[in-house]
C-alpha positions as CSV (number, residue, x, y, z in Angstrom):
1,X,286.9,103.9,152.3
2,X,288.3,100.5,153.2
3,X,290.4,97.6,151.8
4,X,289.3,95.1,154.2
5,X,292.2,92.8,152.5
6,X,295.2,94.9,153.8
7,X,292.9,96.5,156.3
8,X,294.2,100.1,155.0
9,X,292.4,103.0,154.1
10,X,293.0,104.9,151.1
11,X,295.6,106.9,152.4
12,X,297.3,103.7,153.1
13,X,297.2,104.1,156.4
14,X,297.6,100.7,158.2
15,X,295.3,99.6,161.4
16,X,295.6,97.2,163.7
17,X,291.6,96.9,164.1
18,X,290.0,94.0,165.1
19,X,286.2,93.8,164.3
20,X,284.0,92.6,166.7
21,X,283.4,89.0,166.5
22,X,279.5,89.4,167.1
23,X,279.4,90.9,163.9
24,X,280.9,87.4,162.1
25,X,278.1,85.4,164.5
26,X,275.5,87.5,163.8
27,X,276.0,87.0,160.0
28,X,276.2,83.3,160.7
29,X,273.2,82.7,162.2
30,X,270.8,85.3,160.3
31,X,267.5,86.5,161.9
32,X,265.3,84.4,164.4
33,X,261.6,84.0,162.5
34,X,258.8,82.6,163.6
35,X,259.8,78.9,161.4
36,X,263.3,78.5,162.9
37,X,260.6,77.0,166.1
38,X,259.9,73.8,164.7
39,X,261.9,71.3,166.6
40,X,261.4,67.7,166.1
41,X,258.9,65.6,165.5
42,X,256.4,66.7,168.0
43,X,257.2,70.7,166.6
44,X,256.8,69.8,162.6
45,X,253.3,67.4,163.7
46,X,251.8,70.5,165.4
47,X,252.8,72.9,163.2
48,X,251.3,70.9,160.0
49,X,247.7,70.3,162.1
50,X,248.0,74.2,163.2
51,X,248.4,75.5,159.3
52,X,245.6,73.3,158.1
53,X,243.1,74.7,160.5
54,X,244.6,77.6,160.5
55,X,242.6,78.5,157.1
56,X,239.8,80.6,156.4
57,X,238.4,78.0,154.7
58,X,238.4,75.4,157.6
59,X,236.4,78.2,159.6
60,X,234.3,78.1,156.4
61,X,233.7,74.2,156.7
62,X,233.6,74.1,160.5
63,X,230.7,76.7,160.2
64,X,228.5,74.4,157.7
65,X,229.2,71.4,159.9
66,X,228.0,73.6,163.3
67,X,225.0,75.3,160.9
68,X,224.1,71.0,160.7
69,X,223.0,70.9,164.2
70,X,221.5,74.3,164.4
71,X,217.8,73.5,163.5
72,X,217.7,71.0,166.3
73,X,219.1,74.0,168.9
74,X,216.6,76.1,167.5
75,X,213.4,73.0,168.3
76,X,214.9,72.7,171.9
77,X,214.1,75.9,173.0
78,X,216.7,79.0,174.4
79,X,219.0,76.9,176.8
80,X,220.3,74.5,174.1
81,X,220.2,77.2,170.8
82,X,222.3,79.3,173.7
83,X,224.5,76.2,174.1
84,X,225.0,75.1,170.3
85,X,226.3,79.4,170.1
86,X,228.7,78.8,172.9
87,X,230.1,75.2,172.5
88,X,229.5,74.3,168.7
89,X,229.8,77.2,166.5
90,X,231.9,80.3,168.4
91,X,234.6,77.1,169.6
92,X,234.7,75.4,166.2
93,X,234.6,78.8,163.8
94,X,236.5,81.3,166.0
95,X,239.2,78.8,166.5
96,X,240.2,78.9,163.4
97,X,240.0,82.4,162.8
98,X,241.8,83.2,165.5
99,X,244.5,81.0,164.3
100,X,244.4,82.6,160.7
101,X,244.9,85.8,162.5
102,X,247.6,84.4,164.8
103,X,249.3,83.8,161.6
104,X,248.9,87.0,159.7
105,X,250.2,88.6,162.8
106,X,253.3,86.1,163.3
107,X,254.1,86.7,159.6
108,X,254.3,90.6,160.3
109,X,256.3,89.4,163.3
110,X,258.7,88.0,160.7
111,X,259.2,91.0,158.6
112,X,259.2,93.3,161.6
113,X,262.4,91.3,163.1
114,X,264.2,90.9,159.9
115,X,263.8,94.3,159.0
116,X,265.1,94.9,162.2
117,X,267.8,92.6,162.2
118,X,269.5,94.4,158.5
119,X,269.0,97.5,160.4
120,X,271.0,96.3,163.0
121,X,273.5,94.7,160.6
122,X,273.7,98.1,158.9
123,X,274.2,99.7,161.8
124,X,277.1,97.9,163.3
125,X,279.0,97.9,160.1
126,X,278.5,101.5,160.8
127,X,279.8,101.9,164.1
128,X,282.5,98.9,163.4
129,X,283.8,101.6,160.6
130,X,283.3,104.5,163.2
131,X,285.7,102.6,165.4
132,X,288.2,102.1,162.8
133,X,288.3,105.5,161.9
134,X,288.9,106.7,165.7
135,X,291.6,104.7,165.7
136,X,293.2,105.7,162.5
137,X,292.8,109.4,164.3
138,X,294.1,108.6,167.1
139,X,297.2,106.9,165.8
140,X,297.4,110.9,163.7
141,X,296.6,112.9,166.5
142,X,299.5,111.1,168.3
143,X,301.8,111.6,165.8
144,X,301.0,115.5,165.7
145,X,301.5,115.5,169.1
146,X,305.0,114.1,169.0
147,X,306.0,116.2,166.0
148,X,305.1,118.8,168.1
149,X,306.9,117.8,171.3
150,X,309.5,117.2,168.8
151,X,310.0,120.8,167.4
152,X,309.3,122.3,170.8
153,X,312.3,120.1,172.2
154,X,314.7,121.1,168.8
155,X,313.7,124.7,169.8
């Protein structure tokens, strides 16, 4: 393998490589999640209103509060029961499910990207050492090519 201090391999060979320099910005930065969104103010205020109804149990609460006004839908008849569905209870409870699962599926987003993202990081270390390697055969395949022209040129 590598002594990244000396740069050499373990036959001692020397290299001149140069990493890429993404590789050093990419470990400075880390992965992009889903939180790394909250900018200012305005971003932290609507994130904090959007987590606290975002809860199954604010669907839970919303849904008593619409069940309130559903004997009085019931009294008026089919237009208004057909309008307390619609406007109180699928707005008020499906909101915030829908938001719970909007979470559940951003948190998967999360892990999907930073799995991704040390995957990545694997994989160019990988192909960083891959270069290295090419050049350390290049530089022998060079030198066996002049010690041949060498002993062709003695001959």
């Amino acid at each position: 393998m590598r002594n990244d201090k000396n740069n050499q391999s373990i036959s001692g060979r020397k290299t001149n490589h140069i990493s890429n320099p993404r590789i050093a910005e990419r470990k400075k930065a880390g992965p992009h999640l889903t939180r790394d969104e909250h900018i200012g103010f305005n971003g932290w205020l609507a994130v904090l209103i959007t987590n606290s109804v975002s809860t199954m149990w604010c669907a839970y609460i919303f849904a008593a509060i619409a069940l309130i006004s559903l004997p009085a839908a019931i009294r008026g008849g089919t237009a208004p029961l057909v309008s307390w569905v619609a406007q109180t209870f699928l707005q008020l409870v499906l909101l915030s499910v829908i938001m719970v699962g909007q979470k559940v599926a951003a948190a998967a987003s999360d892990k999907q990207a930073l799995q991704t993202y040390k995957d990545t990081e694997v994989l160019l270390k990988m192909q960083d050492e891959i270069h290295r390697l090419i050049e350390i055969n290049n530089e022998l395949t060079q030198e066996i090519h002049s010690s041949i022209i060498k002993k062709e040129i003695i001959n």
